[in-house]
VEXDREN-2710 file (C-alpha; in Angstrom, 1 decimal):
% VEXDREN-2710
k/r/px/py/pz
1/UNK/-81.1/80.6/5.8
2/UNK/-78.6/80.8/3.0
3/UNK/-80.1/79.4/-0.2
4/UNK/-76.8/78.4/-2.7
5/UNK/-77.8/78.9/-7.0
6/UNK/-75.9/77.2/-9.4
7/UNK/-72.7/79.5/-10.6
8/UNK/-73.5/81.5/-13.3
9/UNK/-70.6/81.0/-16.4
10/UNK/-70.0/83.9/-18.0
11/UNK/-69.6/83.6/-21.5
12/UNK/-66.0/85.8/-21.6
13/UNK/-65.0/83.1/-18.7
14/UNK/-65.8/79.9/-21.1
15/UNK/-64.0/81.2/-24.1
16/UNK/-61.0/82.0/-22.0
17/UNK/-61.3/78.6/-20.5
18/UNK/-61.8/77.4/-23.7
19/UNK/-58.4/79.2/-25.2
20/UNK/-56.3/77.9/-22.2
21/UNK/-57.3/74.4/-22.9
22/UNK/-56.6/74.7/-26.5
23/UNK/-53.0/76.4/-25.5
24/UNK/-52.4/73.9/-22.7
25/UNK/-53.0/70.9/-25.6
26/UNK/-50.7/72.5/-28.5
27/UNK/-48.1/73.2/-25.7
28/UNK/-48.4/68.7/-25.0
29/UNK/-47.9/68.3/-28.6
30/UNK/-45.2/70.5/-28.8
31/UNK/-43.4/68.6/-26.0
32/UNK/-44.1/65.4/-27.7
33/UNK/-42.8/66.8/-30.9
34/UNK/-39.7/67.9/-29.2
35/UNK/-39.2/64.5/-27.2
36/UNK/-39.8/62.8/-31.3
37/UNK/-36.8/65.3/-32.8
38/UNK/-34.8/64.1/-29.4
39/UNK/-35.1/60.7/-30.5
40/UNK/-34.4/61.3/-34.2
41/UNK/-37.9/60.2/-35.3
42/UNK/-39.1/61.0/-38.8
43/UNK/-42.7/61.4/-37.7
44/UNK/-44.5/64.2/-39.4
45/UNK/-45.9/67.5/-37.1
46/UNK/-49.3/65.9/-38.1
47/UNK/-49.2/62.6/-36.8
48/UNK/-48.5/64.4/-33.4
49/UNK/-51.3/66.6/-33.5
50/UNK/-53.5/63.7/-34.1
51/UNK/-51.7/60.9/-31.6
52/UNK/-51.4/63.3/-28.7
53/UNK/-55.0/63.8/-27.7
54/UNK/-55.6/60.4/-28.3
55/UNK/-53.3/59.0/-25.9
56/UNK/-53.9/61.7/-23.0
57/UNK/-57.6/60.3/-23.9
58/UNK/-56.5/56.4/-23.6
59/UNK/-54.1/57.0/-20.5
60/UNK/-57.1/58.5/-18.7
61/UNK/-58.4/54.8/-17.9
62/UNK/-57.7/54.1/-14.8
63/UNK/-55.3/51.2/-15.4
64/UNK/-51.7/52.3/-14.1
65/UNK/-50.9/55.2/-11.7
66/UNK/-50.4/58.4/-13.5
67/UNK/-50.8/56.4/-16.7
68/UNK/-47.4/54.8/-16.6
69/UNK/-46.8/52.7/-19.1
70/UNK/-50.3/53.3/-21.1
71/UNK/-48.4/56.2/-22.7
72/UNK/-45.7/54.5/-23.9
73/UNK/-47.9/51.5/-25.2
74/UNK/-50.3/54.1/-26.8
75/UNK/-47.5/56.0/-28.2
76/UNK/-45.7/53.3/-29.5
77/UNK/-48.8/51.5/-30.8
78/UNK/-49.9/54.4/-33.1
79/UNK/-46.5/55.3/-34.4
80/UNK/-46.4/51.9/-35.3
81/UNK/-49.0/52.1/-37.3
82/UNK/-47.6/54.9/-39.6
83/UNK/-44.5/52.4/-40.1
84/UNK/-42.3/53.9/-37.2
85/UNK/-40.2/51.7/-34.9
86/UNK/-41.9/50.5/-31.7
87/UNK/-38.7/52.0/-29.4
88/UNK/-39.5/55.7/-31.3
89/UNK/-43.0/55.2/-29.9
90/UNK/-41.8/54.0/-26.2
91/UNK/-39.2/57.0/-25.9
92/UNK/-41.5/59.4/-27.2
93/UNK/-43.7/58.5/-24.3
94/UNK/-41.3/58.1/-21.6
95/UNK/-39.9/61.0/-22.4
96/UNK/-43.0/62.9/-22.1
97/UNK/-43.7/61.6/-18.7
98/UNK/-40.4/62.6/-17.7
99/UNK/-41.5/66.0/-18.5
100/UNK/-44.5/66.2/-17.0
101/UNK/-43.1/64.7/-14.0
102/UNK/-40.4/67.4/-13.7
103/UNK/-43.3/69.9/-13.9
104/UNK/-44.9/68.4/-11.1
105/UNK/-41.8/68.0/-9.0
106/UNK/-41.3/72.0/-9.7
107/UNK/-44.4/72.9/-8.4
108/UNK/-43.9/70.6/-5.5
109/UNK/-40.4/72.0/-4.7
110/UNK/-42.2/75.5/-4.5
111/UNK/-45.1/74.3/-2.6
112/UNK/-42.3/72.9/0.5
113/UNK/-40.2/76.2/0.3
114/UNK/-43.1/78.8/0.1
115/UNK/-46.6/76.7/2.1
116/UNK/-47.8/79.7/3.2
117/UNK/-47.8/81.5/-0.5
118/UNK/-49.7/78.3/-1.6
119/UNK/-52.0/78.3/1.0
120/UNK/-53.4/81.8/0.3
121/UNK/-53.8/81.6/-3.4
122/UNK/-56.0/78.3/-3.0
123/UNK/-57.8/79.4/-0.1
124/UNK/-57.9/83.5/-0.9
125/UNK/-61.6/83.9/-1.3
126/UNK/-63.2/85.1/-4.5
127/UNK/-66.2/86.5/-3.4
128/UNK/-67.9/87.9/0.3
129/UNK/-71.0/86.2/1.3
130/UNK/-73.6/88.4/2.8
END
């Protein structure tokens, strides 16, 4: 009889979990700072780093499919609030899911071309049982 315990998290494991999140979320902002400069919006750097994780936390809900149209809403909704045109806002977020799209598509595209490649990595196991 084999008798499964609860993973043990290694503290090194968390913090580098931890980091990657942190580096995943300023990489988002810096997207969405560089879809704002795209759309010649005079947002300041701190409004993004205080909208982003905000709407990634609102488009969460389980509303729309992927989100669409949440984001722009939510984008356009809190810029307006700092006195920037809605249509900043509504770009700003498009343009962000444009993004993340693409980077999906990318990973999809490599997934149909190399299946096997994929395959491995997610099913490669990590450790023997006895």
């Amino acid at each position: 009889m084999i008798v499964r315990t609860a993973p043990v998290f290694a503290p090194r494991s968390v913090l580098a979990c931890f980091l990657l999140s942190l580096v995943s979320q300023f990489i988002a902002i810096l997207s969405a700072i560089c879809a704002g400069i795209a759309v010649h919006a005079a947002e300041p750097a701190v409004a993004y780093f205080a909208f982003v994780p905000v709407v990634w936390f609102v488009t969460m809900i389980p509303v729309t499919i992927s989100g669409l149209g949440v984001r722009e809403a939510s984008f356009a909704f809190l810029f307006r609030a700092i006195g920037s045109p809605y249509e900043h806002g509504i770009a700003i977020g498009a343009m962000v899911s444009a993004t993340s799209i693409l980077a999906a598509a990318l990973g999809g595209v490599f997934l149909f071309f190399k299946p096997e490649k994929a395959v491995r990595v997610v099913l490669s196991p990590t450790k023997k049982e006895p």
